[in-house]
N, C-alpha and C positions, 0 to 999 in steps of 0.2 A: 540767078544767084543760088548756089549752093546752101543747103540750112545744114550746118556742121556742127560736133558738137564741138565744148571747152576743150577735151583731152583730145582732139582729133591735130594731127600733124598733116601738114603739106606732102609727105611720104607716101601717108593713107589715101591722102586722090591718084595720086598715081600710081598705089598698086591697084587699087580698081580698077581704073584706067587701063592699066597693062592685061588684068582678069578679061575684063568686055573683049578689047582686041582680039586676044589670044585665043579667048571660046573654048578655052580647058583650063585642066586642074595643072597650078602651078604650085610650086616650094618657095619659098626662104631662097634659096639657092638661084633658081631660076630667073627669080624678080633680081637677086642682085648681076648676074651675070645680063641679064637684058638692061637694066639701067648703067651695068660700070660706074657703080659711083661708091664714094666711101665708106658708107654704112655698111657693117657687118654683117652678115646673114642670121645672126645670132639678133641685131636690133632688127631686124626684118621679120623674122620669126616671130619675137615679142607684138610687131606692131597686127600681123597676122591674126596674131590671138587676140588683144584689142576689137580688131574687125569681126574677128566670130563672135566675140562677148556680145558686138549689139549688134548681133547679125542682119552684118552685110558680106559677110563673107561665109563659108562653113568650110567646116574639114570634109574629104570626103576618103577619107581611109584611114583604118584606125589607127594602125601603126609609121604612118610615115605624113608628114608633114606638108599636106597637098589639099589645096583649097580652091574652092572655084565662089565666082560673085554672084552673091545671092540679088531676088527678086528686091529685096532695099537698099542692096547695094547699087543697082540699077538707077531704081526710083532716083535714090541717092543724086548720083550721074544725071540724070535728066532734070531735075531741079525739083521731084515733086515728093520729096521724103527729108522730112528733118529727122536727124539721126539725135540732137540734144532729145527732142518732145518724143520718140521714138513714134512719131503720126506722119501718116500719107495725105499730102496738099492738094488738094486739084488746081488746075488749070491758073485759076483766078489768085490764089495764094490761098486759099482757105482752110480749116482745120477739116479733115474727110472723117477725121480718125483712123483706129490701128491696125484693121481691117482692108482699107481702101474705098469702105461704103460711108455714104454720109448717112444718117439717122432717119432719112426719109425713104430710106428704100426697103 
């Protein structure tokens, strides 16, 4: 199960989703032309910037609106990063903390 946060939309997993796939830097634009679906690229953009606030995602040019999925976006994806506690899970469900190390290492 994914640990998601309150303000996280059903949108936001599948533009990850679409990041991991893709394995480069995409737009606003991009994401909507590969899903074809309603949402405007302008609510695409906003939900982008979302994802970089608690980065899982980042920008990677200053000037144009092109982002690739970060290492908790990832975590994210694979079930071991709550994005609400901004903490990395191991295995078992357990809290590792923000790091990825548990406290005894």
């Amino acid at each position: 199960m994914r640990h998601s946060a309150e303000w996280q939309v059903l949108l936001d997993d599948r533009i990850l989703e679409i990041l991991e796939e893709e394995d480069r830097a995409l737009s606003p634009k991009d994401i909507h032309d590969i899903l074809e679906i309603e949402f405007s690229q302008a609510y695409i953009g906003r939900r982008f910037s979302r994802l970089a606030e608690a980065r899982l995602v980042s920008k990677v040019h200053p000037d144009r609106a092109l982002y690739v999925i970060d290492e908790r976006g990832r975590a994210y994806l694979d079930e071991y990063y709550n994005v609400n506690a901004g903490l990395y899970l191991d295995e078992s469900d357990g809290d590792i903390g923000e790091t990825g190390k548990s406290s005894g290492e």
